[in-house]
N, CA, C and O atoms as a DFTB+ gen file, in Angstrom:
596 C
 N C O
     1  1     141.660     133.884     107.434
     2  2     140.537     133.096     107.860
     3  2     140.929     131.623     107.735
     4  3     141.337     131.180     106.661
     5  1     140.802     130.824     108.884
     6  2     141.289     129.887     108.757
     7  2     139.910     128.586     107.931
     8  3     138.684     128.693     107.936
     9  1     140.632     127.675     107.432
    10  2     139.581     126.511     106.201
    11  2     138.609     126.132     107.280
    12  3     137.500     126.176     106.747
    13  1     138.492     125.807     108.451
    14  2     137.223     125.574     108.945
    15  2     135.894     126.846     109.489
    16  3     134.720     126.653     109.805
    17  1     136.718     128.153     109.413
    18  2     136.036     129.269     109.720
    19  2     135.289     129.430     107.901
    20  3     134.058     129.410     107.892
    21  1     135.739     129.524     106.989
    22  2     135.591     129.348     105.882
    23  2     134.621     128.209     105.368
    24  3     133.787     128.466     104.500
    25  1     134.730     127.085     105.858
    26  2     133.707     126.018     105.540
    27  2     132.290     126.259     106.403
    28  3     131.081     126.159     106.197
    29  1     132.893     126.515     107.139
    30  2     131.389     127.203     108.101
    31  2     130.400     128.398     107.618
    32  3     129.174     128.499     107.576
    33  1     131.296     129.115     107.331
    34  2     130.533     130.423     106.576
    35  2     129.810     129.989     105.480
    36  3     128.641     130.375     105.449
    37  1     130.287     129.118     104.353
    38  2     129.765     128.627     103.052
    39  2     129.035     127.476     103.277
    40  3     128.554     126.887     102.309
    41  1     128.879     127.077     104.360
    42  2     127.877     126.090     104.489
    43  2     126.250     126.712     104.510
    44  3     125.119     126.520     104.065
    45  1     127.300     127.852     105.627
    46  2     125.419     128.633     106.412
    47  2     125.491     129.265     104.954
    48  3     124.615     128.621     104.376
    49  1     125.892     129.932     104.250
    50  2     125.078     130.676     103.307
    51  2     124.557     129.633     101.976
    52  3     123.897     129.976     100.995
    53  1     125.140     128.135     102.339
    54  2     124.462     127.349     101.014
    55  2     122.754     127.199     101.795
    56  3     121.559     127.424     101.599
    57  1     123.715     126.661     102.753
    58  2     121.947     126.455     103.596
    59  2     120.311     127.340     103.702
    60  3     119.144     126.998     103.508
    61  1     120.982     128.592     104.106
    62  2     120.561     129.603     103.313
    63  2     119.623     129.780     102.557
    64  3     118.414     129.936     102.727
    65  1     120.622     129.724     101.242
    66  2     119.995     129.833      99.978
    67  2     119.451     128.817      99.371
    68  3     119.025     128.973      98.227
    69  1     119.362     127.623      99.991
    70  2     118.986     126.348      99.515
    71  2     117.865     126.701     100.215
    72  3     116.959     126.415      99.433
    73  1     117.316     127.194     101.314
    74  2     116.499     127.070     102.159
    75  2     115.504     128.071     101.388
    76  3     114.351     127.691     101.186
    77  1     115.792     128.948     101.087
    78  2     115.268     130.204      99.883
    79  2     114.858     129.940      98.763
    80  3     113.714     130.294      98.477
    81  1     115.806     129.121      97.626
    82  2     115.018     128.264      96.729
    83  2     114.430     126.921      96.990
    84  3     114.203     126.241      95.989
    85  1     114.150     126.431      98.123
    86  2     113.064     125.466      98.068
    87  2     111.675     126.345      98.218
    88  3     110.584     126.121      97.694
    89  1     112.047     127.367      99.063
    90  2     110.420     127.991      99.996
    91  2     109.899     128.675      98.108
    92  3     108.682     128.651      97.926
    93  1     110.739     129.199      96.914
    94  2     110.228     130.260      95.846
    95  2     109.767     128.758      94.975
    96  3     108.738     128.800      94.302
    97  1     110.587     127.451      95.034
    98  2     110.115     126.843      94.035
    99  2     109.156     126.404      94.176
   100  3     108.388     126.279      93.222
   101  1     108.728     125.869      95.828
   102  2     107.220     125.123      96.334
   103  2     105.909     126.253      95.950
   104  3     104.767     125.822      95.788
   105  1     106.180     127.500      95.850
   106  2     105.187     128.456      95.579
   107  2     105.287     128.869      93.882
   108  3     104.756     129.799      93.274
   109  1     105.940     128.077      93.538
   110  2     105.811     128.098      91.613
   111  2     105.790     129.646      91.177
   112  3     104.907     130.270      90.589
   113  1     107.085     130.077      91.666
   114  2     107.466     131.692      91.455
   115  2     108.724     131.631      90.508
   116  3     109.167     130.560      90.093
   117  1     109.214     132.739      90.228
   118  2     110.063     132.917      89.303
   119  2     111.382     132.290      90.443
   120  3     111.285     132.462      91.658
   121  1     112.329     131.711      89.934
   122  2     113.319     131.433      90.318
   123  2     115.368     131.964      89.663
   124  3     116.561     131.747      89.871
   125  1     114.578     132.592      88.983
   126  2     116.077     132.874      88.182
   127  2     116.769     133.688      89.389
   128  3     116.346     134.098      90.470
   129  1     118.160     133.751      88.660
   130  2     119.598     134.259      89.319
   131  2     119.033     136.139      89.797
   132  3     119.297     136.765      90.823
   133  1     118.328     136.506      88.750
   134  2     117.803     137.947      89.107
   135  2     117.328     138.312      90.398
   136  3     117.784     139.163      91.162
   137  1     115.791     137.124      90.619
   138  2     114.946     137.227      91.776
   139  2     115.507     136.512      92.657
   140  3     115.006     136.630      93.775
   141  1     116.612     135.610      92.543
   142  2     116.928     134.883      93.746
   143  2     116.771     135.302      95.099
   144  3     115.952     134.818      95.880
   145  1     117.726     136.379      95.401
   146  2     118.191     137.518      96.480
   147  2     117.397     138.719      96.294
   148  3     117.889     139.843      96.392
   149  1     116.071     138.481      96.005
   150  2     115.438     139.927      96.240
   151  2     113.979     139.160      96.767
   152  3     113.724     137.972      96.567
   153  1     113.195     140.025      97.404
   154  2     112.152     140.086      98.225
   155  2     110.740     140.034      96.961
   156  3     110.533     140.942      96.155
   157  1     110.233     139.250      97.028
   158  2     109.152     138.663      96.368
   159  2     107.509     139.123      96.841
   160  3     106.469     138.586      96.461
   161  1     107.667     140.344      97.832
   162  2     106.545     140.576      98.629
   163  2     105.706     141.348      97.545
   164  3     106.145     142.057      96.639
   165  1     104.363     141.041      97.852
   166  2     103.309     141.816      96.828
   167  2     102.955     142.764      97.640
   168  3     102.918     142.644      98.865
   169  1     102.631     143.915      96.913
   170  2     102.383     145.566      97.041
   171  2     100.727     145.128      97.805
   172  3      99.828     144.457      97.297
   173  1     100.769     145.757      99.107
   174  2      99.395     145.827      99.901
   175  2      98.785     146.953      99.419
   176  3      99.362     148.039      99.360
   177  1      97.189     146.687      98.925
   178  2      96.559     147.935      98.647
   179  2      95.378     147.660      99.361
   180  3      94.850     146.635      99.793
   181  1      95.022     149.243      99.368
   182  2      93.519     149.381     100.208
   183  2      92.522     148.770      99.620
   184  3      92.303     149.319      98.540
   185  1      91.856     147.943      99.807
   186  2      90.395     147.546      99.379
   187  2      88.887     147.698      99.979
   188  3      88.573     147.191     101.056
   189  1      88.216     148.256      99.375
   190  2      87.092     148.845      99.818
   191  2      85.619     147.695      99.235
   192  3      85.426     147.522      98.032
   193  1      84.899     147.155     100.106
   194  2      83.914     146.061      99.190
   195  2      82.730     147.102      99.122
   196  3      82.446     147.817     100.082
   197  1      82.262     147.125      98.281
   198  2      80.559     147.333      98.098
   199  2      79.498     146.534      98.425
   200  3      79.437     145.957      97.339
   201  1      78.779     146.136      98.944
   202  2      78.104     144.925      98.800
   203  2      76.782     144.981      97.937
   204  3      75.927     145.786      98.305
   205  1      76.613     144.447      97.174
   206  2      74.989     144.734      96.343
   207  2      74.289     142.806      96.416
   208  3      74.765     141.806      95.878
   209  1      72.832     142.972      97.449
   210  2      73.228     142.035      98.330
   211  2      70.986     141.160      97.268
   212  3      70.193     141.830      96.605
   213  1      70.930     140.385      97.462
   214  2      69.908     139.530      97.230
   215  2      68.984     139.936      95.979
   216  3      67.810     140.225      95.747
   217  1      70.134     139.797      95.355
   218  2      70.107     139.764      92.942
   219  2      69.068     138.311      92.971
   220  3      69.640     137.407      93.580
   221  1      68.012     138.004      92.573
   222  2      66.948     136.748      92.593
   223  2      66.734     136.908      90.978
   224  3      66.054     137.759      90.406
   225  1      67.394     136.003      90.488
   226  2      67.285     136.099      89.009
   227  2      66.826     134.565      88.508
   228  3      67.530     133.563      88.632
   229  1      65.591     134.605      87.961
   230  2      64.834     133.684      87.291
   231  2      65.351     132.974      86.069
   232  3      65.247     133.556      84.990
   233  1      65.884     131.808      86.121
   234  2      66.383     130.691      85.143
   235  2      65.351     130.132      84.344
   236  3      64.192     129.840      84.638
   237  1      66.245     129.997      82.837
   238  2      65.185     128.885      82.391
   239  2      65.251     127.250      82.898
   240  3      66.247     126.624      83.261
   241  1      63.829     126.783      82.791
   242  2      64.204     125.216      83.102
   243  2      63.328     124.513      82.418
   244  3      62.703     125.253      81.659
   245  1      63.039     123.526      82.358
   246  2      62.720     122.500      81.689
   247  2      61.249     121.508      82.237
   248  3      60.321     120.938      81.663
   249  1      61.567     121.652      83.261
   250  2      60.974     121.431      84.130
   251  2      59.263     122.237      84.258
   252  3      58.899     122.984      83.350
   253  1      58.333     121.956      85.495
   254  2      57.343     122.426      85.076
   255  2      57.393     123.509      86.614
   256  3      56.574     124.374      86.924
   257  1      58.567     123.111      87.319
   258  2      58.707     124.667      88.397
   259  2      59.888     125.428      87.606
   260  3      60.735     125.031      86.806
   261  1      59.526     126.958      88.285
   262  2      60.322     127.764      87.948
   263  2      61.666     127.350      89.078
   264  3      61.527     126.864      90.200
   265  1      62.908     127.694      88.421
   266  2      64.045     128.171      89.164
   267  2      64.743     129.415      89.075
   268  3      64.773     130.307      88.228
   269  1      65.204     129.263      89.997
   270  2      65.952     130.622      90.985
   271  2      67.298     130.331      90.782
   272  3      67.735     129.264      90.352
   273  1      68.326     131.898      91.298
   274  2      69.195     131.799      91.202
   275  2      69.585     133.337      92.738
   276  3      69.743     134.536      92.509
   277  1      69.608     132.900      93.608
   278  2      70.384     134.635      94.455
   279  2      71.603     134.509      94.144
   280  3      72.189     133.479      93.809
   281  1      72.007     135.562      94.250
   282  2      73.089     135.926      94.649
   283  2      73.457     136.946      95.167
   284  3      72.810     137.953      94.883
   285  1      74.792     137.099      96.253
   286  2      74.943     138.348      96.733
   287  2      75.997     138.597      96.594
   288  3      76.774     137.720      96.971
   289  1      76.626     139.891      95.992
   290  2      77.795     139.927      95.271
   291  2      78.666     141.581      96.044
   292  3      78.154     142.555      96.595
   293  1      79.793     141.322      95.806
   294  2      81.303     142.784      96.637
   295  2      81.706     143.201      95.795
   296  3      82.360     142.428      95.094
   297  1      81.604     144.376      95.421
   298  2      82.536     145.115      94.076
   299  2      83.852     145.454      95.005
   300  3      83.682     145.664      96.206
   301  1      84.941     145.495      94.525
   302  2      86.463     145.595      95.027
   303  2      86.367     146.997      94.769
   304  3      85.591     146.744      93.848
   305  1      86.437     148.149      94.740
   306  2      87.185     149.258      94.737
   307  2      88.756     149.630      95.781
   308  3      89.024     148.998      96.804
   309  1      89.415     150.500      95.352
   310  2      90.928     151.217      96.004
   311  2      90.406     152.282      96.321
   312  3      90.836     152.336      97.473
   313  1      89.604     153.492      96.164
   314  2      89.178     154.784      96.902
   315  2      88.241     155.203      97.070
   316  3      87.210     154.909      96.464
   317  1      88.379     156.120      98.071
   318  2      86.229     156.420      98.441
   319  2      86.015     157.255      97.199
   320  3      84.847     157.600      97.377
   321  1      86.438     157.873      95.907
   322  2      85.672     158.015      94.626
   323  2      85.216     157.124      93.926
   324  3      84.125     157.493      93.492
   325  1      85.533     155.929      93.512
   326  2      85.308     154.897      93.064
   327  2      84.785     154.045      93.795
   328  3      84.421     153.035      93.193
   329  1      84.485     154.078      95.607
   330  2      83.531     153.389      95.944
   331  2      82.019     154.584      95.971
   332  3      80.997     153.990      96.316
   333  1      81.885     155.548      95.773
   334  2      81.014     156.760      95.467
   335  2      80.429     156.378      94.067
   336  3      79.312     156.036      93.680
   337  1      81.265     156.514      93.654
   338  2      80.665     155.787      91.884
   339  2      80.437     154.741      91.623
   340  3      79.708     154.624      90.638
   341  1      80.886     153.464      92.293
   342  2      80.446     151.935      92.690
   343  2      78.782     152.175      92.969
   344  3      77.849     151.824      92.247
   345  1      78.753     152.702      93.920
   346  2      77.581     152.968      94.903
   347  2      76.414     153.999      93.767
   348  3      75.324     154.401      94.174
   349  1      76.679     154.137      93.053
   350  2      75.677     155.148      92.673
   351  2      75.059     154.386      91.261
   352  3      73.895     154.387      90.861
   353  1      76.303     153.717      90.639
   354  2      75.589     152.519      89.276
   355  2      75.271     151.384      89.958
   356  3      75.311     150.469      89.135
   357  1      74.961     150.942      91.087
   358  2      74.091     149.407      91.670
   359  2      73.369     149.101      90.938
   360  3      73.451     147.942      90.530
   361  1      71.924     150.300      90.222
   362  2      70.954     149.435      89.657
   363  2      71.349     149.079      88.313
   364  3      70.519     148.480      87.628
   365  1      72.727     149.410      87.719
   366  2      73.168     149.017      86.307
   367  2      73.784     147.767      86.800
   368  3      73.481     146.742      86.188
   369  1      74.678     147.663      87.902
   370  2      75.483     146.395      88.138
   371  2      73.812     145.051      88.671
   372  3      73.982     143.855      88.910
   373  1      72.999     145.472      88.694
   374  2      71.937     144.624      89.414
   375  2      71.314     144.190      87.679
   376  3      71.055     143.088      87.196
   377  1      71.238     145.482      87.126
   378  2      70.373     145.122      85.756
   379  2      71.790     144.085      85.269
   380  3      71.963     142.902      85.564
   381  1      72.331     144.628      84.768
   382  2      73.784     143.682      84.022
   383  2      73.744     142.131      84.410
   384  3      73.488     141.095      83.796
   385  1      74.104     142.442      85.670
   386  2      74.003     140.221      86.883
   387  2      72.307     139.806      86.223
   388  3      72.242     138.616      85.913
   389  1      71.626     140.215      86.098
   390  2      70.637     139.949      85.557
   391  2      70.988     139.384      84.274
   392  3      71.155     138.204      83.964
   393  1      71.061     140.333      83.654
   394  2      71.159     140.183      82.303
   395  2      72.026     139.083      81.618
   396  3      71.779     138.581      80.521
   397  1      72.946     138.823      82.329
   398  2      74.677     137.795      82.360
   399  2      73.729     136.615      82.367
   400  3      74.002     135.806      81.480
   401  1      72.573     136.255      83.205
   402  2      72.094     135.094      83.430
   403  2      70.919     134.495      83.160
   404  3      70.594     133.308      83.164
   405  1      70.163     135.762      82.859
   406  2      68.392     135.567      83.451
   407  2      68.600     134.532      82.054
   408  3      68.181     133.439      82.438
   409  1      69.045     134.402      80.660
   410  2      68.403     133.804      79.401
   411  2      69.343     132.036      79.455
   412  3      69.393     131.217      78.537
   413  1      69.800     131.954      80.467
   414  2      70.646     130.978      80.280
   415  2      69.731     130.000      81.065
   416  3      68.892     130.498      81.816
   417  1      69.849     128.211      80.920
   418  2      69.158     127.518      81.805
   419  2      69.923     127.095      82.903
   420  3      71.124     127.272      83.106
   421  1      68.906     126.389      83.735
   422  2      69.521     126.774      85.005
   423  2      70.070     125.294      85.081
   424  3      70.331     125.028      86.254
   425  1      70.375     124.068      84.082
   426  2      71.176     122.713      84.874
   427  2      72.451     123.795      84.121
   428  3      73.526     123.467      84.623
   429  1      72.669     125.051      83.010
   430  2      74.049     124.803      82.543
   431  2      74.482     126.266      83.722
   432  3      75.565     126.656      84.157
   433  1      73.707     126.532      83.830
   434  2      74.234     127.892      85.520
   435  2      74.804     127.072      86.560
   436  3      75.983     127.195      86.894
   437  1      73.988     126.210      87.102
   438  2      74.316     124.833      87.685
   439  2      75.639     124.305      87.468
   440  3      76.462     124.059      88.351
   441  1      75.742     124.191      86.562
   442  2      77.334     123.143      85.464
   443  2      78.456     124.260      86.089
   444  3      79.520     123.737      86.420
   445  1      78.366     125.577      86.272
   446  2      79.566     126.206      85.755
   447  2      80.028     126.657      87.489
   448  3      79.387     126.803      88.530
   449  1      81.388     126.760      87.126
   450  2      81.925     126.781      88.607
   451  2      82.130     128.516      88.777
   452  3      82.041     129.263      87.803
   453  1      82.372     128.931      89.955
   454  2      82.257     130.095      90.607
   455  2      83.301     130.947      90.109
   456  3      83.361     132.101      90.533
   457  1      84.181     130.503      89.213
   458  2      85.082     131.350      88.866
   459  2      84.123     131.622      86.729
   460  3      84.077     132.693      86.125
   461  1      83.788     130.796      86.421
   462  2      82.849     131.162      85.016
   463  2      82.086     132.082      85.371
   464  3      82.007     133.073      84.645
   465  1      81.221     131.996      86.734
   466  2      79.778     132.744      87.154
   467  2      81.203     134.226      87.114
   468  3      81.340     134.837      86.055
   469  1      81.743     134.452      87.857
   470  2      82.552     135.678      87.353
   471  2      82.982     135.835      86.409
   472  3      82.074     136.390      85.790
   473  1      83.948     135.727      85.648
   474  2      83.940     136.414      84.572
   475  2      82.864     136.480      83.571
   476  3      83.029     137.107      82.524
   477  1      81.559     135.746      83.895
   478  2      80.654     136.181      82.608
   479  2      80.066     137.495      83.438
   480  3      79.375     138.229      82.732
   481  1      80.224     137.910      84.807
   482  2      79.964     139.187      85.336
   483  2      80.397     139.736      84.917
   484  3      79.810     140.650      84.337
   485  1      82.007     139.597      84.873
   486  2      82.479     140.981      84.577
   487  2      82.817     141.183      82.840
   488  3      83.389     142.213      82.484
   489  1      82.538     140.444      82.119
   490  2      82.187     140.490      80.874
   491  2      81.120     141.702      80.782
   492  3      81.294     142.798      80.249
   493  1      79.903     141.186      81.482
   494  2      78.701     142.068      81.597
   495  2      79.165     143.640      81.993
   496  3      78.883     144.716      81.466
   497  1      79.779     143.387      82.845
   498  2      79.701     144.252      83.639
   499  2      80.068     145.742      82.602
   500  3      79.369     146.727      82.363
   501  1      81.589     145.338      82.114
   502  2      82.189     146.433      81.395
   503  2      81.520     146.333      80.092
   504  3      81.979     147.047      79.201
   505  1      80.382     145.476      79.780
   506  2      79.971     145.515      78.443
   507  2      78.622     146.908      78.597
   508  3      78.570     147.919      77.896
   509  1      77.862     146.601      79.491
   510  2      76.896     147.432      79.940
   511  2      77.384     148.516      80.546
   512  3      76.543     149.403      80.400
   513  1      78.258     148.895      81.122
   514  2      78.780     150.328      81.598
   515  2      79.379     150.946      80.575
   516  3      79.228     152.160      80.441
   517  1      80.106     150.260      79.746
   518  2      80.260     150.866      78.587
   519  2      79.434     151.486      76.985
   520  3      79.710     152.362      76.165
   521  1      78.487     150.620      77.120
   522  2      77.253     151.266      76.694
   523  2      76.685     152.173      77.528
   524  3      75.579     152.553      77.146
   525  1      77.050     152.609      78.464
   526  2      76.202     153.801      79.214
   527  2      77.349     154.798      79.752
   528  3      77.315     155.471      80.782
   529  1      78.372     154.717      78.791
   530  2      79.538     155.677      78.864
   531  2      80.284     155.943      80.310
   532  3      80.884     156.991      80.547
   533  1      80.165     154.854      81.240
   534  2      80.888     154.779      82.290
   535  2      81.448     153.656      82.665
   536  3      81.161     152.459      82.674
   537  1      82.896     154.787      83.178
   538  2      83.774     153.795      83.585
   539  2      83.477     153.081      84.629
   540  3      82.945     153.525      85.646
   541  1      83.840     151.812      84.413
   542  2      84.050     150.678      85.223
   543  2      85.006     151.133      86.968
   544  3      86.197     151.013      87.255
   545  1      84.118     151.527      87.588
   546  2      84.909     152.375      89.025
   547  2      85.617     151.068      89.955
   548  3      86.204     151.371      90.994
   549  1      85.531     149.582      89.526
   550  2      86.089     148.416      90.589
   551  2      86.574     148.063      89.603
   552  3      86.444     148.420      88.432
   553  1      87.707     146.647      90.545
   554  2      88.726     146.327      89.689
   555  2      87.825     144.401      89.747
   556  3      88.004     143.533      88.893
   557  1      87.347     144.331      90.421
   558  2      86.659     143.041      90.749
   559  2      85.392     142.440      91.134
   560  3      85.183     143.212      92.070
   561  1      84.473     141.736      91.146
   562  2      83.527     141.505      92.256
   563  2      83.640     140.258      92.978
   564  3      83.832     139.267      92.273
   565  1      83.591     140.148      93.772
   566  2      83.122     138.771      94.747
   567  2      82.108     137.878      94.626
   568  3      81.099     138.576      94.531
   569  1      81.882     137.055      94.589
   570  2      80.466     136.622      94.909
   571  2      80.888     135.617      96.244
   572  3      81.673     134.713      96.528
   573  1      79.876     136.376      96.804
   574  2      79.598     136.215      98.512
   575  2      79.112     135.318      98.670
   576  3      79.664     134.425      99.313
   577  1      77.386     135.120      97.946
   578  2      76.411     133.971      97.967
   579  2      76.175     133.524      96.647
   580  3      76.407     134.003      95.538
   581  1      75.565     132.302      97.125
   582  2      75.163     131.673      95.403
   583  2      74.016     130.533      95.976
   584  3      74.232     129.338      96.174
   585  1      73.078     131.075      96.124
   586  2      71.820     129.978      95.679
   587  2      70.878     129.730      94.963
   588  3      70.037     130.570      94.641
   589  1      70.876     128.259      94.521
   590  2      70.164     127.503      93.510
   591  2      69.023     127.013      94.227
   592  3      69.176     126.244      95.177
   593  1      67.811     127.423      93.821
   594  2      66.238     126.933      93.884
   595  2      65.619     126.227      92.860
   596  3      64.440     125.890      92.968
């Protein structure tokens, strides 16, 4: 192989791979010598939403009107058993979203951003299904809507 067939080849494969670790480092992924040369693709799974749709849960306030809170919320399930069993505890997942909020006031419901309003769901969620000896059939919920009255 002659030195310019050779410089050519090791150029395109620096280029390459330079081109490969810029695209893993801009996405703040693992970069070591291991993952360099291997495929970084995440595993596609089926997702199934539930929807359990206009939760109107009464805040405290301070104030001399009452406030509101809707919401309309997607349980994530992976199979039609677990969207079967999603579907059949609604009025526990409806009592629970209730329960996560109704005692709290409504400027600090207000205060908290859409990722707090979830996990104090799903706090609830597996706290109350587990007092009623069932498993938790989703891996997530959504919240779809969110309005403040």
């Amino acid at each position: 192989m002659s030195a310019l067939t050779f410089t050519a080849v090791l150029t395109a494969v620096l280029v390459v791979g330079g081109n490969k670790y810029i695209s893993v480092a801009d996405k703040d992924e693992d970069i070591s010598a291991f993952n360099f040369f291997s495929s970084n693709k995440a595993e596609v799974v089926d997702v199934q939403f539930i929807e359990v749709k206009n939760i109107v849960i009464t805040l405290n306030s301070e104030g001399r009107y009452e406030r509101y809170l809707q919401l309309e919320l997607a349980l994530a399930a992976h199979s039609d058993d677990e969207v079967k069993k999603a579907e059949s505890i609604i009025p526990a997942i409806r009592s629970a979203t209730v329960k996560a909020l109704s005692s709290r006031d409504y400027a600090e419901v207000r205060a908290m951003t859409i990722e707090q309003i979830h996990d104090q769901l799903m706090i609830e969620y597996r706290k109350t299904l587990g007092e009623l000896k069932i498993k938790v059939p989703f891996d997530n919920v959504v919240i779809s809507k969110l309005v403040f009255q």
